[in-house]
C-alpha positions in Angstrom: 0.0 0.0 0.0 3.2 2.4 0.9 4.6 1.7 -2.7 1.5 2.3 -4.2 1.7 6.2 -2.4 4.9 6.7 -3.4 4.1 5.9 -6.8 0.7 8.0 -6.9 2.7 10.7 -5.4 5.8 10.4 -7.7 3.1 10.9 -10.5 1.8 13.7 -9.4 5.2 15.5 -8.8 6.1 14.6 -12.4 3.0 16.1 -13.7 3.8 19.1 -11.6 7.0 19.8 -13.0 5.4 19.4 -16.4 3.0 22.0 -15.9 5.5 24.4 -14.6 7.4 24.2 -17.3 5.0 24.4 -19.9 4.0 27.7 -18.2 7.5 28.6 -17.7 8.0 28.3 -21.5 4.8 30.2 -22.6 6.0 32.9 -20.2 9.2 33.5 -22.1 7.7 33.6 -25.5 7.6 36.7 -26.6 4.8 38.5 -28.0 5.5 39.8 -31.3 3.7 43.0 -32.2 4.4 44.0 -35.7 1.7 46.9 -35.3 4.5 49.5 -35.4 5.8 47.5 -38.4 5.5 50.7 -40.9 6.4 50.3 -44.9 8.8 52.4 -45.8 10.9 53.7 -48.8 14.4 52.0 -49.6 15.5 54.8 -51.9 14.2 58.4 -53.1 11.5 57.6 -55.6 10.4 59.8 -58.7 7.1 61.1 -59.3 5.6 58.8 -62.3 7.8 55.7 -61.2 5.8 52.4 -61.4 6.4 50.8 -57.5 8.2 47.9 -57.3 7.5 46.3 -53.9 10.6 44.1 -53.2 12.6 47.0 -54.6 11.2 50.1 -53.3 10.1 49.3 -49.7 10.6 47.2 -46.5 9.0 47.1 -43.7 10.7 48.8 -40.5 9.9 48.6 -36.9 9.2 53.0 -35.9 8.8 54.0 -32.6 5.9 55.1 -31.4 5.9 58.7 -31.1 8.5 59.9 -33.7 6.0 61.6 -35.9 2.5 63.2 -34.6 -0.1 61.0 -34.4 -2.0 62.8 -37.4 0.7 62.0 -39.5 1.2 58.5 -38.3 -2.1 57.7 -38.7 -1.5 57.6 -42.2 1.2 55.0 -42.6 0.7 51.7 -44.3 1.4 49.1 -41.2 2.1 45.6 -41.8 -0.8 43.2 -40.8 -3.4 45.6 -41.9 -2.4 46.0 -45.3 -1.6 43.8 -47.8 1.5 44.7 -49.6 0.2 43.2 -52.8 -2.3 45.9 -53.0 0.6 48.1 -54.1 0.9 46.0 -57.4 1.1 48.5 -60.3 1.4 51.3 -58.8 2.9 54.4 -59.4 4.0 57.3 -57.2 1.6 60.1 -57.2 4.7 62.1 -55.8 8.4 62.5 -54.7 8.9 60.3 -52.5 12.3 60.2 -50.4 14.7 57.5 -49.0 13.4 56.4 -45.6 10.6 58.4 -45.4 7.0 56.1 -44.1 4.3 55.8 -47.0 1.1 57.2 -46.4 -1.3 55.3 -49.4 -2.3 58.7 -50.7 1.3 58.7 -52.0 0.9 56.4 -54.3 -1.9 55.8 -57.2 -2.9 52.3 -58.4 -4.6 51.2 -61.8 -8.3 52.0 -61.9 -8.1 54.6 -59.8 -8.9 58.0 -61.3 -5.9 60.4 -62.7 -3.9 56.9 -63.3 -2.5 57.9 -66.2 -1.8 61.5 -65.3 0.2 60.3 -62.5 2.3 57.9 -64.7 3.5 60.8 -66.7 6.5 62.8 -66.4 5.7 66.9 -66.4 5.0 68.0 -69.6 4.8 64.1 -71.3 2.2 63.0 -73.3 0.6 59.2 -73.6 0.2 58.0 -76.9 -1.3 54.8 -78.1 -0.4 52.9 -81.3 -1.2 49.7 -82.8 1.1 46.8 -83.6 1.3 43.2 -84.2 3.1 40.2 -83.4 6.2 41.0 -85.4 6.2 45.0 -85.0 5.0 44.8 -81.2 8.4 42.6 -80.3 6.2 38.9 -80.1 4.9 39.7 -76.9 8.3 41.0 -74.5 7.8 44.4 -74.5 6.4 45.2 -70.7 5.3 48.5 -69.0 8.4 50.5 -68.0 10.4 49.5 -71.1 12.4 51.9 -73.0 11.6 51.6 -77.1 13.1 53.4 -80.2 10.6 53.8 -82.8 11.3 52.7 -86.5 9.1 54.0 -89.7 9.0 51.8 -92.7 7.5 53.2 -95.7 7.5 54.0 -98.9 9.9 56.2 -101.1 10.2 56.9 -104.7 13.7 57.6 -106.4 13.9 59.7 -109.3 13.5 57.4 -111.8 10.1 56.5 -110.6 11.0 53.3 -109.0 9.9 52.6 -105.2 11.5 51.0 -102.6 11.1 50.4 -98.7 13.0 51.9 -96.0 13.1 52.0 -92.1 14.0 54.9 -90.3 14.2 55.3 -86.5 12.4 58.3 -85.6 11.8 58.3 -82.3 14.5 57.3 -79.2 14.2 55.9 -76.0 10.6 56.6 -74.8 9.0 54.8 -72.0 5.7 51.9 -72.3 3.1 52.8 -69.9 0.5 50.1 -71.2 0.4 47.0 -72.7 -2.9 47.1 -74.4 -5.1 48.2 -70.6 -2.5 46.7 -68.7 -0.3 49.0 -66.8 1.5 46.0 -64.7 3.0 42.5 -65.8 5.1 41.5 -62.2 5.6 37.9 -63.5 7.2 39.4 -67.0 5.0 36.9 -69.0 4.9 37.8 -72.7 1.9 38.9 -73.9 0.6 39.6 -77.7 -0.7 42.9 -77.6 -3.0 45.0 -79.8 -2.1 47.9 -79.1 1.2 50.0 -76.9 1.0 53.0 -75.2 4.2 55.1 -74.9 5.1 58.3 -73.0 6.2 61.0 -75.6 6.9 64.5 -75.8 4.4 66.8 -77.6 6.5 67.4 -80.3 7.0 63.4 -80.9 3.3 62.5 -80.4 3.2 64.8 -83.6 5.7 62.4 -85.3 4.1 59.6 -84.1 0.9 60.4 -85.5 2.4 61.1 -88.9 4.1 58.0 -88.8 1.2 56.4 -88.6 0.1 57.8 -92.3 2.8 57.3 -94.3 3.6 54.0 -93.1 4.2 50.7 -90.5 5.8 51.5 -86.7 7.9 48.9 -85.0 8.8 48.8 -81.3 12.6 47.9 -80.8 13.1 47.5 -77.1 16.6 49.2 -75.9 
């Protein structure tokens, strides 16, 4: 009967030490709060830029209390937004190196003045169609740089005609694949139609262009 105390009691000691441990353990776990978690900017980024996530921003722990609360209120914090929602975005202003985004900073696609946003002062969007071959089969994306090449038509003085292609345009930017202002996977798409970011002056060649003859895209 003595052994079978020792034993119960044994048993219950073990399951004592269990549960202080267990508790122990849970004690010294420490709460993460990621509340003060704010996105912020890696590097100074231009007005017009399209945002890239993994390139742009990181999230960083601020203190509470280092800018006023109405301004804090603002930021983006991690585990109530959804950094994915910045997909396609572009920046709606300057915004510098280390400084906390605040969502009206930025402007995604469907929202209105989109476009506007995208250009640079004094830039003008342009759209023109191509085709498999003069659209680059697909691997042209938004943010590319393109020359511009004209082949038409030209008659020599003996009457005869020939083709030739002429670049007429340099180094202009794609803001749109067909409606789509965003591609983050790079997968090739055949589009319809491109639109670029031009000066005034070369929207005017552009559309000329269009008259006398076949535009390619040549991606730089």
């Amino acid at each position: 009967m003595r052994f079978v105390i020792l034993i119960v009691v044994a048993l219950a000691m073990a399951g004592g030490v269990v549960f202080y441990m267990q508790n122990k353990g849970h004690k010294n776990v420490a709460t993460i709060d990621d509340s003060n978690y704010t996105l912020i900017a890696v590097k100074d980024i231009l007005p017009g830029s399209f945002i890239k996530t993994g390139e742009h921003f990181i999230w960083q722990d601020i203190p509470e209390g280092k800018y006023p609360k109405e301004v804090s209120a603002k930021f983006l914090r991690k585990g109530s937004f959804d950094i994915s929602e910045l997909d396609g975005a572009v920046a709606r202003r300057f915004i510098a190196g280390n400084e906390p985004l605040d969502r009206d900073f930025v402007v995604t696609p469907g929202e209105g003045g989109f476009m506007s946003a995208v250009l640079y002062p004094g830039m003008r969007a342009i759209s023109i169609g191509v085709t498999l071959v003069s659209g680059n089969a697909g691997f042209i994306f938004p943010g590319d740089k393109v020359d511009l090449l004209l082949t038409h038509q030209v008659s020599s003085v003996d009457g005869d005609r020939s083709y030739v292609t002429e670049t007429f345009v340099q180094d202009v930017r794609v803001l749109a694949i067909d409606q789509n202002v965003n591609n983050p996977d790079k997968k090739a798409q055949i589009a319809k139609t491109v639109t670029l970011e031009v000066s005034p002056k070369q929207a005017e060649e552009v559309l000329v262009a269009e008259e006398l003859g076949k535009i390619s895209l040549i991606l730089r």
